[in-house]
Steps between C-alpha positions, in 0.01 A plus 500: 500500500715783330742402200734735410702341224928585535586550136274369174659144475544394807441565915192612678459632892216359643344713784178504659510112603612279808669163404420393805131543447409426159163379364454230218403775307857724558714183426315451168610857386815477649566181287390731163730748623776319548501359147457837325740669737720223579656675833302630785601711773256517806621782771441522793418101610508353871554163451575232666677171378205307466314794337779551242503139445110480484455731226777341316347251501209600300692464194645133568696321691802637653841458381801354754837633410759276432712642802254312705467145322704281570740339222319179468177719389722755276619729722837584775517376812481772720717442770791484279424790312624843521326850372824711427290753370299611858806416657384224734431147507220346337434395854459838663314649227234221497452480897196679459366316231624195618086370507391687176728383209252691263633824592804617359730765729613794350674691756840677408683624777679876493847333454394254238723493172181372298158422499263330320391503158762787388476388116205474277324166551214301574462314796641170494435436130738208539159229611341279336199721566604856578286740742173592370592834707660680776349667777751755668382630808739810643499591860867708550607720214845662485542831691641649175182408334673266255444141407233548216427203261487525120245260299527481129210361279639181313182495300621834342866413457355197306289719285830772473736237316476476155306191287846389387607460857185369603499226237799401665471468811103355457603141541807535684542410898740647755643292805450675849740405772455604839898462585527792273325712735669341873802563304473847471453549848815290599298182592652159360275172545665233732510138390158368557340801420308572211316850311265477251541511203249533125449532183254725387333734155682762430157684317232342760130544477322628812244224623230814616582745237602268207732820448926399411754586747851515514606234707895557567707709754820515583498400888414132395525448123821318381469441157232466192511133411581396145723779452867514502638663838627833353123537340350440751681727744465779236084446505463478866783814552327740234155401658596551811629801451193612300264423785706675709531811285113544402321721766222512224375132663620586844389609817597600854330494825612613815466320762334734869457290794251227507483520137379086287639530145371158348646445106419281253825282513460306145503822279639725691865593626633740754806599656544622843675843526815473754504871577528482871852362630487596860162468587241185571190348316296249612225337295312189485411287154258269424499294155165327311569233324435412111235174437776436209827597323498747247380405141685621186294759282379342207378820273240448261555397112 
């Protein structure tokens, strides 16, 4: 197994390895990797759907979106649902996986006006218990080699703010709503259905690493509680913006055909680069999820 880190703080190819042949012994380091690294690309991969799922699977237990639960277990009804974003029906665009809900569909068509996960975010931080991590598994790339994904180390922008601004925002915790997100692809919930919706740390503490993490993004966060609207907005705006700005604690990988990028969802974001209006991508994701909700960082006295 070959690891060829991406930059100093954050991203590593892995080469040299098939996922769908791994010993004990090559999950083990890929565990250690994955910690230190935090996202892992593997080129090169023939997997199936059970494979992809399988080694998933060696971190926990995978994640359904809630696209696929119903409302009564905190999720839309899917019939009655509609992805503007792909430009079809939530119906045609889970045909396929009509028998799997624990893959999630990416597949944006060459006259789509959108696609997914076009701000920076992490996936569905609006659970109770977000994704442990995401498993992207890329089969068609654009033909104008576009669609790469940026990752950004929140562990780092933690460390980057100041103590004043730290001491701040220490005990603080920021709602996540998931409407923000359907919202900003045109979706509206119907009566009877329902998104989730949390409260979580803004300063977290990694359960594996016992490392902080910045724990807010702008796809899902609406506001830092306690605060008075205007101060909040200002926080989550300038820190927003400061992710977004900071290539120190960033990354990007692009994606080749048959490529499994697999990120570590709780402390880190990314953003996935719409560069390719005109032309198709097709991937397939699969989410791990968390044994519990993140903690708040308590530092030592």
């Amino acid at each position: 197994m070959l690891v060829t880190p991406i930059t100093p703080v954050i991203g590593a190819e892995i080469s040299e390895v098939s996922l769908a042949n791994l010993s004990a012994a090559d999950v083990a380091q890929i565990k250690k990797l994955f910690l230190k690294h935090m996202v892992l690309v593997f080129r090169d991969q023939e997997l199936n759907r059970e494979q992809h799922k399988a080694f998933a699977r060696n971190f926990g237990e995978l994640h359904i979106h809630p696209s696929k639960r119903s409302a009564e277990s905190g999720g839309m009804k899917r019939e009655e649902t509609r992805d503007q974003n792909l430009g079809q029906s939530r119906d045609e665009k889970n045909a396929r996986e009509e028998e799997d809900p624990e893959l999630f569909i990416i597949d944006t068509k060459l006259d789509a006006k959108q696609s997914n996960g076009e701000a920076w975010h992490s996936d569905v931080s609006c659970e109770e218990i977000p994704p442990l991590a995401s498993l992207l598994y890329v089969t068609k790339t654009p033909e104008n080699d576009g669609g790469d994904t940026m990752f950004a180390n929140m562990y780092e922008a933690y460390d980057a703010l100041s103590d004043d601004l730290k001491n701040l925002l220490m005990n603080k915790s920021a709602f996540h709503d998931g409407e923000i997100d359907l919202r900003n692809y045109g979706i509206r919930l119907k009566p009877g259905q329902v998104y989730p919706k949390a409260s979580h740390p803004v300063i977290p503490v990694h359960p594996e690493t016992n490392r902080p993490y910045l724990f807010v993004n702008g796809s899902f966060t609406s506001h830092i509680e306690g605060l008075a609207k205007w101060e909040s907005d200002m926080l989550l705006e300038g820190l927003h913006r400061f992710v977004a700005a900071s290539p120190k604690f960033q990354c990007r990988v692009k994606w080749t055909k048959n490529t499994l990028t697999m990120w570590d969802n709780r402390c880190v974001q990314h953003h996935a680069i719409r560069d390719y209006v005109g032309y198709s991508r097709y991937g397939e994701r699969v989410s791990v999820l968390a044994e519990h909700r993140p903690h708040a960082f308590l530092p030592a006295k």
